[in-house]
N, C-alpha and C positions, 0 to 999 in steps of 0.2 A: 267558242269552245265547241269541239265537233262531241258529239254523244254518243258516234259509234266509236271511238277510240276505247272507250268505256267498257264496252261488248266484248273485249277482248279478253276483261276478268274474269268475263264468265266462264270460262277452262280451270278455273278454279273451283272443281267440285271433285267428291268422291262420287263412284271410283275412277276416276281418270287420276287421281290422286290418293295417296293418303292424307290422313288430317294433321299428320305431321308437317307433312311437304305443305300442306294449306298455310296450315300455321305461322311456316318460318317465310314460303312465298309471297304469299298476299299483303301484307302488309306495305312488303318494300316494293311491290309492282303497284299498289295503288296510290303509294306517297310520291315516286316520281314519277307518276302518268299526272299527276295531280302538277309537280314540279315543273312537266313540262310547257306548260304551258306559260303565257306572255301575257303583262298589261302594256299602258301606255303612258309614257311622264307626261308633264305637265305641256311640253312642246308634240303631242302626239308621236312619239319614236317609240318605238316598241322595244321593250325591256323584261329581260326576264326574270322569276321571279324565283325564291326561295323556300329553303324553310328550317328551322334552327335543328343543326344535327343531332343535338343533347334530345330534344321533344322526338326526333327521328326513332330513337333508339328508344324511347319510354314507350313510343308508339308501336313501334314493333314487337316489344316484348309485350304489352300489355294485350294488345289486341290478338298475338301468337297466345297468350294462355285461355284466352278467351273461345277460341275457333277451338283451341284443341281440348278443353274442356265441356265446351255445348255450351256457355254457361255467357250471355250476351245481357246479361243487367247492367252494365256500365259501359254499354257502347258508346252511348252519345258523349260521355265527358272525354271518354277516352280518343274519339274522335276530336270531338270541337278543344281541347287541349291541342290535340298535335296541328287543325285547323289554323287556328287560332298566333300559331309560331309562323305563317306563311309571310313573308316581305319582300321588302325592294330596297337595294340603297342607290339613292342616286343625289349627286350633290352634294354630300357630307347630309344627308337626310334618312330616316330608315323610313319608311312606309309598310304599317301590319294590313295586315284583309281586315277588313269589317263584313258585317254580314248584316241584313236588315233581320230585326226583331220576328215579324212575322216568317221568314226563313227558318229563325233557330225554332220556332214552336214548331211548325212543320217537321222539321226534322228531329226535334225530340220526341214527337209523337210517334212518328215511324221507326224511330230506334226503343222505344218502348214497346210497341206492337211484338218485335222479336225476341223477349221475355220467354223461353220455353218453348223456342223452336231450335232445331240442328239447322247446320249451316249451311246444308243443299238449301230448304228452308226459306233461307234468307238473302241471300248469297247477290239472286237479282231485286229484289227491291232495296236493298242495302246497296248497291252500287247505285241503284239510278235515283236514291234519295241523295247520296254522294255529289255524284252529278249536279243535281238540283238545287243544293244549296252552294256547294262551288261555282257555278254558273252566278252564282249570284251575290259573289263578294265583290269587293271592289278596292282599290288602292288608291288613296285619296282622290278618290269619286270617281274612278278609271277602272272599266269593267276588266273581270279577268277574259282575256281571249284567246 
């Protein structure tokens, strides 16, 4: 997974924007940057991967009232929910992400930290805690790349 692709959310802040255009943009620019990316099946072929359009739409709304509110106490679920929908079918098989345990503490503690800050704010340690735990799911034992 490259980590400058990531750097590119960052044009996601007021005033280069409103907190509207934040609201309705960001979400869908960081669920298919997140989308784009590739694991590997069981034969090493590189496959790409998903993530459930239903949880897309949760995710986008949820996280849009969130930005445009200031109001970031249920990042993490809101996040690791839509996370959490990411897969792969291959072979009459679905494969979800997992994520290792000390990952999700990590990253619930960085999305607690952002408790009562605006979204300039948070805007880069919230992408590169993103990063950091996506970097580190896997699809039956197959890193994301």
């Amino acid at each position: 997974m490259r980590k400058d692709l990531f750097k590119s959310l960052m044009v996601f802040r007021t005033p280069t924007y409103n907190i509207e255009s934040i609201a309705n943009g960001f979400p869908f620019s960081i669920a298919n940057l997140l989308k784009s990316f590739m694991t590997k099946t069981f034969s090493d072929m590189q496959y790409p991967i998903r993530y459930d359009y239903n949880r897309l739409m949760e995710f986008k709304i949820n996280l849009g009232i969130m930005i445009h509110k200031q109001d970031f106490s249920s990042l993490y679920s809101v996040f690791i929910q839509f996370l959490n929908s990411f897969n792969y079918f291959y072979a009459m098989y679905v494969f979800h992400i997992k994520f290792p345990e000390t990952a999700l503490v990590d990253f619930k503690k960085k999305c607690d930290s952002f408790k009562d800050k605006e979204w300039n704010d948070i805007i880069s340690e919230l992408v590169d805690a993103v990063y950091e735990l996506f970097s580190q799911g896997t699809f039956a034992n197959k890193p994301v790349e």
